[in-house]
BATI-352389 format. One record per residue: residue in one letter; x, y, z of N, C-alpha, C in turn. Coordinates in steps of 0.02 Angstrom, whole numbers, plus 32768, in hexadecimal, padded with zeros to 4 digits. Example, Ala and Ser with C-alpha at 12.3 -4.5 7.8 and 13.67 -1.06 7.14 Angstrom:
<rozas>
A82947EE4818682677F1F818682947F5B8186/S82827F90816282AC7FCB816582858002818A/
</rozas>
This chain:
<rozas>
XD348C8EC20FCD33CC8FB2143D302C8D1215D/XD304C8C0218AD2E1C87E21C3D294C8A821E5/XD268C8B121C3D22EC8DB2201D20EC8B5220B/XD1F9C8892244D1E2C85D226AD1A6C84F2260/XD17DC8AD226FD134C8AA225AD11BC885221F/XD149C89821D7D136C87E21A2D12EC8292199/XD168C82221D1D176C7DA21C6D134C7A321F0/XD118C7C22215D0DBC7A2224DD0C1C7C72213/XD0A6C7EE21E8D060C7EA21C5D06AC7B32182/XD0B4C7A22160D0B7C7722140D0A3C738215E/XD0B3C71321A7D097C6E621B8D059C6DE21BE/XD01EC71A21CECFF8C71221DDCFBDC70F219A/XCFEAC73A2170CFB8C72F2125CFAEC6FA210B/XCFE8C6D72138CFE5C68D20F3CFDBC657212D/XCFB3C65A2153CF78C6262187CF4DC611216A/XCF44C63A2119CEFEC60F2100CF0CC5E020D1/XCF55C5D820C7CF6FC5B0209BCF84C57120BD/XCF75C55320FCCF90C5122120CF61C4E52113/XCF50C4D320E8CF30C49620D2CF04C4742104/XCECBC4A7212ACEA7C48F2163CE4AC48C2133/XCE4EC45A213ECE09C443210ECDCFC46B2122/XCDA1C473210BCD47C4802119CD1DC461212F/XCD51C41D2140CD07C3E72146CD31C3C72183/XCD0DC3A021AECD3FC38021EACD40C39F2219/XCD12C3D0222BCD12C3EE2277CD3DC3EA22AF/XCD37C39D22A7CD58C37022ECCD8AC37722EB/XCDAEC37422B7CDE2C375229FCE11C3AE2295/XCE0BC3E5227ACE21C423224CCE14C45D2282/XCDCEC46022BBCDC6C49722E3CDF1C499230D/XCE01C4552330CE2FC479235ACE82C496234A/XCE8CC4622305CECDC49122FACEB8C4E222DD/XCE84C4EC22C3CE89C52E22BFCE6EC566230C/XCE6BC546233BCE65C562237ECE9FC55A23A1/XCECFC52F2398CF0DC542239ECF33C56D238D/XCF38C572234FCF5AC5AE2319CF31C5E32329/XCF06C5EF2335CEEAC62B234BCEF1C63D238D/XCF15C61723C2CF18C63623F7CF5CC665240A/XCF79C67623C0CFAEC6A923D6CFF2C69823D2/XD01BC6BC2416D045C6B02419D082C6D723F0/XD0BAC6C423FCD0E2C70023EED101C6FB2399/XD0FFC6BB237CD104C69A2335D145C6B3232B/XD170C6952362D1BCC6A22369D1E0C672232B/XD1ACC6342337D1E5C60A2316D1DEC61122BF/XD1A5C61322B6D19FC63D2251D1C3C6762250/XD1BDC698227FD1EBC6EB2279D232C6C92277/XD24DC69C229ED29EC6AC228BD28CC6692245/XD275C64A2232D286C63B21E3D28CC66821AB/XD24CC68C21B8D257C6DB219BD292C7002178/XD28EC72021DBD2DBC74121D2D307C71F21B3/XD323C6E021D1D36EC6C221B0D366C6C02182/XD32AC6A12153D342C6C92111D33AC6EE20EF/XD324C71A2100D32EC75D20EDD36CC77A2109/XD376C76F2125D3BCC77A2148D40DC7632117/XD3DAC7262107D418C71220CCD417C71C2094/XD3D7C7622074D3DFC76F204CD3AAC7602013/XD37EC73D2027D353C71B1FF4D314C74D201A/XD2E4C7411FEED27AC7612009D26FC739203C/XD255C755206FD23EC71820A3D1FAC6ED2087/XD1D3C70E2063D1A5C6F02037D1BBC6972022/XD1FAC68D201ED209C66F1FFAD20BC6162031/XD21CC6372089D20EC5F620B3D1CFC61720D9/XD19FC62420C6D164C62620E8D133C5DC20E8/XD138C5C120C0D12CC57020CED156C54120FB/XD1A3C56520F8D1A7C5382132D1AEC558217F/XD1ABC5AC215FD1A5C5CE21C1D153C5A521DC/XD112C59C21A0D0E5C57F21C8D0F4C53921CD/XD126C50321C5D11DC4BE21BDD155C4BB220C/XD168C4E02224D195C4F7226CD145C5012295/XD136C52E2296D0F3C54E22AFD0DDC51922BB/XD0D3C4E9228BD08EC4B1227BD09BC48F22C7/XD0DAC47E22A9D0E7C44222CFD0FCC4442317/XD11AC48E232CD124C4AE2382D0D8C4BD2396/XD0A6C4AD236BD069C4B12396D042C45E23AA/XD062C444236BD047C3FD236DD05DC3E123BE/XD0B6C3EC23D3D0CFC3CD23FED095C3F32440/XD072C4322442D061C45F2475D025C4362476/XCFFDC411245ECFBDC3DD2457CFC4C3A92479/XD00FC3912458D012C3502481D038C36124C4/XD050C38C24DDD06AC39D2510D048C3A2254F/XD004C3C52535CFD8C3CC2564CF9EC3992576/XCF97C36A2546CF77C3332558CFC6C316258A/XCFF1C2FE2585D024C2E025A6D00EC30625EC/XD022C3442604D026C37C2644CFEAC389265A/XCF9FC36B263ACF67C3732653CF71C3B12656/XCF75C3ED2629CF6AC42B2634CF2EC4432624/XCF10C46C2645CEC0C48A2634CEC8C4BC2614/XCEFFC4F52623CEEAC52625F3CF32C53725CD/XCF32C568258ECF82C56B2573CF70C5B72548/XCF96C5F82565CF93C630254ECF50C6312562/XCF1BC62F259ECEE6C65425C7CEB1C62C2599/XCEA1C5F72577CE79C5E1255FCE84C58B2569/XCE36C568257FCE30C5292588CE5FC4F92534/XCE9DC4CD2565CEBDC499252FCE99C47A2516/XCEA8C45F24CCCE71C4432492CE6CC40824AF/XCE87C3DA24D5CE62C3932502CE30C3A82538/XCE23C3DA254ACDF8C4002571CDB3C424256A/XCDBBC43E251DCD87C46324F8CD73C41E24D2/XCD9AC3F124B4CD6CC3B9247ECD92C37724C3/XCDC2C35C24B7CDDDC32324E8CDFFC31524C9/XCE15C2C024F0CE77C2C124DBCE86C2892494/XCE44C27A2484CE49C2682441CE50C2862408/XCE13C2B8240ACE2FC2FB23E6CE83C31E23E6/XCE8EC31D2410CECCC349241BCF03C31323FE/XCF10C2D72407CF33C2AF23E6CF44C2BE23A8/XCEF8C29B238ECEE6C29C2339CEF3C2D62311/XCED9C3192334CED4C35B2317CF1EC36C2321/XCF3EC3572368CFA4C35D2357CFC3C337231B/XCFA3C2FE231ECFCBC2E222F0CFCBC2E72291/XCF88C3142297CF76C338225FCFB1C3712246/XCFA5C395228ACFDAC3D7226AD022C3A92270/XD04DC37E2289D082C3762273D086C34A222B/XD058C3262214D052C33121CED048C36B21AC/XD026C38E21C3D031C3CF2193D06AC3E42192/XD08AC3ED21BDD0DDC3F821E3D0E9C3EA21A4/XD0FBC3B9218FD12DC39F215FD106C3B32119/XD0BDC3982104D0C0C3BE20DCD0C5C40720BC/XD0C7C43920E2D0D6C48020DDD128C48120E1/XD152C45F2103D19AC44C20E8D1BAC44420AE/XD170C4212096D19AC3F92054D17FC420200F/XD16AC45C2026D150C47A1FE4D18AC4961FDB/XD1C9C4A11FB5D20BC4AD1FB3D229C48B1F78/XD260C4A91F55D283C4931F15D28BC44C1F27/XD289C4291EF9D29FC3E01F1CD2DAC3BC1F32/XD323C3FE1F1DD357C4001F35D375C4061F8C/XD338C41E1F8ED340C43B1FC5D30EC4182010/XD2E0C3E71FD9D2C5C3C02024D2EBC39E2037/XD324C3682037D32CC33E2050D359C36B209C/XD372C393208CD3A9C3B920C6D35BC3D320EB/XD326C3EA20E2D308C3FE20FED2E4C3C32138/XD2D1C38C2115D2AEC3542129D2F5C346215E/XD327C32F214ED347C3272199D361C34721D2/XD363C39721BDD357C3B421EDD31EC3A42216/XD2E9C3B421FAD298C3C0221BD2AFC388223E/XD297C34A2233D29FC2FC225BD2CCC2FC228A/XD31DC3162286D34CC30922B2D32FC33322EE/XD314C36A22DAD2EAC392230CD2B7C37B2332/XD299C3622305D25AC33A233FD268C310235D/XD292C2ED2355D2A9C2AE2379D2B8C2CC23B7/XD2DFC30723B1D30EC32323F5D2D8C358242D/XD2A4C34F23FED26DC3772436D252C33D2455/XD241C315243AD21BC2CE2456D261C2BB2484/XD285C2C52480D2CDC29E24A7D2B7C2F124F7/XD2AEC30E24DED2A3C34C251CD281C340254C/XD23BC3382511D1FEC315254FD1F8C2E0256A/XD21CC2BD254CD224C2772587D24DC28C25B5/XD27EC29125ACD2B5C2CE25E1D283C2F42614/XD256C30525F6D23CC3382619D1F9C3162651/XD1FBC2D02637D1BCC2CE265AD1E7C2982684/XD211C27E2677D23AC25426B4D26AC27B26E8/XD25EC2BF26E0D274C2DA2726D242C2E82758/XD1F9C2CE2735D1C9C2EC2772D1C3C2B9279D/XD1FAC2832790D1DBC24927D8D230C24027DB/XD264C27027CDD2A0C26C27EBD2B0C296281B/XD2E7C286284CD2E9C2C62878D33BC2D62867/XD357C2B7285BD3ACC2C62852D3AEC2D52802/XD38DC2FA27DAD3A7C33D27A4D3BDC36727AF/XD40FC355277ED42BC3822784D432C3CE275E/XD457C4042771D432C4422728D452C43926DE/XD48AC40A26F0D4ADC40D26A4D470C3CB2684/XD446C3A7268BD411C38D2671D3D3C3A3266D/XD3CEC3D3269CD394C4112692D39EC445264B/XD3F7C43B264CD3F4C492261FD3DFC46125C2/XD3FDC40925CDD3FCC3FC2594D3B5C3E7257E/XD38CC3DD25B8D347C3C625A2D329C4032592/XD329C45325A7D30FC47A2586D344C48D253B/XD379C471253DD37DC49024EFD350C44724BC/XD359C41824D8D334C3FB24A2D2E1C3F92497/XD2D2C41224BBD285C41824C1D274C45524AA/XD295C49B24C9D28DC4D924ABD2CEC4FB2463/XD2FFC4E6249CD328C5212455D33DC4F6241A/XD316C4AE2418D35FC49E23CDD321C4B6238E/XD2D7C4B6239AD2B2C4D52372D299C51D234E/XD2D9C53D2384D2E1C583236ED318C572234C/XD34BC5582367D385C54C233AD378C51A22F1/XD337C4FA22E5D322C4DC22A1D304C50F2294/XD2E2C53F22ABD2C0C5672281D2E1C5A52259/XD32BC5B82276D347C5E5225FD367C5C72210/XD390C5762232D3ABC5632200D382C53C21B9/XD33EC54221CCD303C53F2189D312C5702160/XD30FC5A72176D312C5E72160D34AC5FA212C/XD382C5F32152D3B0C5E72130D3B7C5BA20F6/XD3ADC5692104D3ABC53620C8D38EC55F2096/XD350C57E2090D328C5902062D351C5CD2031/XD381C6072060D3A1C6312030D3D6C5FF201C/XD3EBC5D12025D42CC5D12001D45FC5D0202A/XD469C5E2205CD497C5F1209DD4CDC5C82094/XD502C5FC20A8D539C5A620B1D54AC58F20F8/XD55FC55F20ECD550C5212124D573C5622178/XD5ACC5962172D5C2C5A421AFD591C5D421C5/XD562C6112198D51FC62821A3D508C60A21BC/XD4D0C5C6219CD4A4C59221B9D4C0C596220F/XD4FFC589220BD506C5642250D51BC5A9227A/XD517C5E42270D53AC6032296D4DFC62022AB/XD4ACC6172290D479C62822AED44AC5F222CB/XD457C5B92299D45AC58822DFD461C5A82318/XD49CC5942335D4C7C58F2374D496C5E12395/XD47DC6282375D47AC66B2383D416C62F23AA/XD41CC6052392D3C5C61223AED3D1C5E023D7/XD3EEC5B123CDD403C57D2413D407C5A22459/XD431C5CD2437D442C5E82496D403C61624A6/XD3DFC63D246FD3ADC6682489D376C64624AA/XD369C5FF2481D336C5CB249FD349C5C024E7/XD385C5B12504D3A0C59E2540D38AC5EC2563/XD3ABC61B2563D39BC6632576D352C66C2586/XD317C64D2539D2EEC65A2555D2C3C6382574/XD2D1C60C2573D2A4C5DF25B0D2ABC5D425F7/XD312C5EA25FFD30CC610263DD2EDC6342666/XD2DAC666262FD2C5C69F263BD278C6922666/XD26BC6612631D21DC64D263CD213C6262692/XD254C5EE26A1D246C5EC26DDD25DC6232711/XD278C656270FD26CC6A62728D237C6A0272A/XD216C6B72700D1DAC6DF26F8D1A0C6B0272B/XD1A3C6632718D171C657273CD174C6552798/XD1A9C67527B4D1B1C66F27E1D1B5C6B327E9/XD1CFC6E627D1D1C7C71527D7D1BDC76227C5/XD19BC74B279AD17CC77E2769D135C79E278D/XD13FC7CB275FD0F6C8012761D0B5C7EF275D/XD08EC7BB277AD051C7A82770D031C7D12734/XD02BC8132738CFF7C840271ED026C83E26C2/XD05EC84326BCD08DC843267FD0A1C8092669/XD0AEC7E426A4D0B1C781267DD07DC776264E/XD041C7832687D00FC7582651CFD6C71B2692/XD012C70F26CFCFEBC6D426F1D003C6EF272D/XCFE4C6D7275ECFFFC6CD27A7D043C6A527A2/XD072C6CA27B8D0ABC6B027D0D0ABC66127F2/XD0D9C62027F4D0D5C5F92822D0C7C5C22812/XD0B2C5BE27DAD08BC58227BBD0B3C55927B2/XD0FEC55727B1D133C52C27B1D145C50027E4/XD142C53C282FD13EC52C2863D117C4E62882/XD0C4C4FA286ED0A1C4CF2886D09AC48F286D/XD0A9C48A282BD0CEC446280FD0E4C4282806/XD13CC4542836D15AC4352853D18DC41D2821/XD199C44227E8D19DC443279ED1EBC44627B0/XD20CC419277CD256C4162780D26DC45C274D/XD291C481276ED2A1C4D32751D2D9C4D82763/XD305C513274AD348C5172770D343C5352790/XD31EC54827AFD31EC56827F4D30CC536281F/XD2D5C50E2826D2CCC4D1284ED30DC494284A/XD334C4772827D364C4582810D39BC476282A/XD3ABC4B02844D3E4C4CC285AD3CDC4DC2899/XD390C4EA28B5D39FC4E22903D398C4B12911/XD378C47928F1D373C4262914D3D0C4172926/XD3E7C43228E6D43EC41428EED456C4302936/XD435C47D2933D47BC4AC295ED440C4C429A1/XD40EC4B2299ED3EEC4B029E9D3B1C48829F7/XD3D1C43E29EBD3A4C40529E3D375C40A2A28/XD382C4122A6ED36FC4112AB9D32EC44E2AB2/XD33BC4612A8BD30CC4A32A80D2CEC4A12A5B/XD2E1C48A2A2AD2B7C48829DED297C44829EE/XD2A5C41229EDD279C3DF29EED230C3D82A19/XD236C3DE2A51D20DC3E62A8AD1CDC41B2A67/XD1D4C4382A33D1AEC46C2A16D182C44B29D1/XD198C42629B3D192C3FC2992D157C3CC2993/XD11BC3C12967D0F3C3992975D0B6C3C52992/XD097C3A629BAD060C3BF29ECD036C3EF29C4/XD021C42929DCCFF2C44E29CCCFEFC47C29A3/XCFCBC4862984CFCFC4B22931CFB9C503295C/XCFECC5282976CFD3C56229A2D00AC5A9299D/XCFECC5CE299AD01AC613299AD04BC60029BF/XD040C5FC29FCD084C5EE2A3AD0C1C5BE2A24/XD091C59029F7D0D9C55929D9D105C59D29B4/XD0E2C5AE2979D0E8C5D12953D11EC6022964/XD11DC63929B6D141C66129D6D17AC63D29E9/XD176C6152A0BD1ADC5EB2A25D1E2C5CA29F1/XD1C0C5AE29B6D1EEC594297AD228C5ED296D/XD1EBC60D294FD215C64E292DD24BC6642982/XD241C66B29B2D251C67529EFD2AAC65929E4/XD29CC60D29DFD2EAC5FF29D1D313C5FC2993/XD2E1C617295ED314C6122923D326C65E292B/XD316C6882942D33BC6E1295DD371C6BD2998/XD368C6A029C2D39AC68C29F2D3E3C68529C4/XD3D2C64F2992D407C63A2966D414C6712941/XD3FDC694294DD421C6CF28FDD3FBC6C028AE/XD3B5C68328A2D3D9C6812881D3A4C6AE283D/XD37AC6DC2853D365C7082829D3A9C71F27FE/XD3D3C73E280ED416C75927FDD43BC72227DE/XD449C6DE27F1D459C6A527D4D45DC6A2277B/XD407C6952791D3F0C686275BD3D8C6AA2712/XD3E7C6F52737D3FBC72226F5D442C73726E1/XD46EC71A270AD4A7C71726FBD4BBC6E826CA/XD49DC69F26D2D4A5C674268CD47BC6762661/XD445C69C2664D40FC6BE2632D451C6DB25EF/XD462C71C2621D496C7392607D4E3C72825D8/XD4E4C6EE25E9D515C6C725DFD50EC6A825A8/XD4CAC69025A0D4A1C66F255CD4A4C6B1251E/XD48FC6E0252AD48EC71F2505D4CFC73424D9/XD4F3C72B2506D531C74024F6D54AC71D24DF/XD555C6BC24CED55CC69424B9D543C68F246E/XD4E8C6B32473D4C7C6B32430D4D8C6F223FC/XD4EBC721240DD4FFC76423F1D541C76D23CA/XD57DC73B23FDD5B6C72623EFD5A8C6E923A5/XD57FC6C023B1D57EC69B2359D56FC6C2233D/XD553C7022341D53EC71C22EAD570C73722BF/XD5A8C73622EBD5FAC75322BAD5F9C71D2290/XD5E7C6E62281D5F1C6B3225FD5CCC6C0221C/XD5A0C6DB2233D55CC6DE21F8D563C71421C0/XD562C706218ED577C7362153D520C75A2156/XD513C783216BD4D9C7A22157D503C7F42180/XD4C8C8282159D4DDC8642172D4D6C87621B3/XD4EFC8AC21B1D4FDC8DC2202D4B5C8D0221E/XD47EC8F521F3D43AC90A2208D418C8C42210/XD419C89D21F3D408C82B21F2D420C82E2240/XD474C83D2248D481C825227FD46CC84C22C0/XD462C88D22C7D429C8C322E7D3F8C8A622FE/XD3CEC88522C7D394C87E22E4D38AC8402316/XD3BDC80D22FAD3BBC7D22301D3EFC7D1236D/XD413C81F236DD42AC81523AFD3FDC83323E1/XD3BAC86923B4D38CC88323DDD362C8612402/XD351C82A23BCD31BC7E323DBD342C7D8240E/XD36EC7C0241DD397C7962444D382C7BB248E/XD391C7EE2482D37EC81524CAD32DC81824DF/XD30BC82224A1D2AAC82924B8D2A0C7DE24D3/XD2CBC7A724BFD2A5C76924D0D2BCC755251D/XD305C7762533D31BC74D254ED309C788259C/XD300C7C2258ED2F6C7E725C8D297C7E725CF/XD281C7D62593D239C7EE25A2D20DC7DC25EC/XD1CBC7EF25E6D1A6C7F1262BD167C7C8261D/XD16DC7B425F7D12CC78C25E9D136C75A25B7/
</rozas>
């Protein structure tokens, strides 16, 4: 049986085992001020589960639920030097607190660690692991370029919106499940049938996420609503009224970083419907991800837990 709690205190016991030195300040503090700033440690939890799910101790990929971890924080370093972001989860970004040399060096630290916490594993079993991991990174780096060449496009369309958030967000839930798996033993239609169960939840949930930043609960998000808005940030909600009420939306666009933009943006995406829209293909993703787990040889209660997540991630409020 899958208890979650247990599984976030396995990740968290074994933080002192990531090979972060004593010496090197410059170096070593800010990845451990990263790792300490939280967060929901989604992506070690489903290595976990899957395998445990398939049957093996989860004990057994806890080197590589943290070498997933390592390395989805490494990309959050260099991300934010790229987005000039100041703060990430209510605390000043590590190019901000030290600068953007630090944040480089100290990223490019933990994605070496990345790999070495990968490769502590039977030796049968690195090479399938090593090309997963890589085919993965490649396709997040293929996201963010994606992602940063729509901020000076104006004709994105959503079927290149929906694929730049799966490669940026969901194919690393979908490597992290199928780590999990490699490690029990899994056979290849398992592997892939939870694949495919975190692909769509990644899509679901980052939907979700541009919801939320438009219209979520300030006080239960976490931030002031809008922040998408004023950035002017390519979302599917911005990307679908540019298409379907271009005369509207544009004219809004640009100019002044102000509540009123802010009213007026959310103003026409309710015109469009498309609060309702966009939890309709939320929904759609869900049901897509719940539907692969018939594939997956793990039990009733594996597959329980694994359709509960599906729902906490993809409806949550924060």
């Amino acid at each position: 049986m899958i208890i979650t709690e247990e599984l976030i205190n396995l990740i968290e016991q074994a933080k002192g085992n990531l090979g972060l030195r004593d010496y090197l300040p410059g170096l070593y503090e800010p990845i451990r001020y990263t790792l300490s700033a939280g967060g929901k440690r989604i992506r070690p939890l489903l290595t976990l589960a899957s395998c445990q799910a398939c049957g093996v101790n989860p004990e057994e990929a806890i080197n590589q639920a943290w070498a997933i971890e390592m390395f989805h924080n490494f990309t959050l370093l260099h991300d934010d030097v790229m987005d000039r972001a100041e703060t990430r989860r209510n605390r000043p970004t590590v190019h901000i607190k030290w600068n953007e040399a630090t944040a480089i060096l100290s990223g490019d630290t933990m994605l070496t660690l990345a790999t070495q916490l990968l490769a502590r594993c039977p030796d049968e079993k690195l090479p399938e692991l090593l090309r997963l991991f890589n085919s993965t990174a490649i396709k997040i780096y293929e996201g963010q370029q994606m992602d940063m060449d729509f901020e000076v496009r104006n004709d994105v369309r959503v079927e290149e919106y929906l694929e730049m958030i799966r490669l940026k967000t969901a194919v690393l839930l979908s490597c992290a499940c199928e780590t999990g798996a490699i490690m029990a033993h899994a056979a290849d239609t398992t592997r892939q049938a939870l694949s495919e169960w975190a692909e769509n939840v990644g899509l679901a949930f980052q939907l979700q996420d541009d919801y939320l930043d438009t219209f979520g609960d300030a006080e239960t998000f976490g931030k002031t609503p809008g922040g998408d808005i004023l950035n002017d940030k390519k979302t599917w909600l911005l990307i679908t009224a540019e298409a379907e009420a271009p005369d509207e939306i544009r004219p809004l666009l640009g100019g002044e970083r102000s509540q009123a933009k802010i009213d007026a943006v959310t103003e026409v995406y309710r015109k469009l419907n498309l609060p309702a829209r966009i939890h309709r293909l939320i929904d759609s993703y869900t049901v897509k991800a719940n539907e692969a787990l018939a594939d997956a040889n793990i039990s009733p209660r594996a597959r329980d837990w694994f359709i509960n997540l599906t729902a906490s991630l993809s409806e949550r409020k924060s």
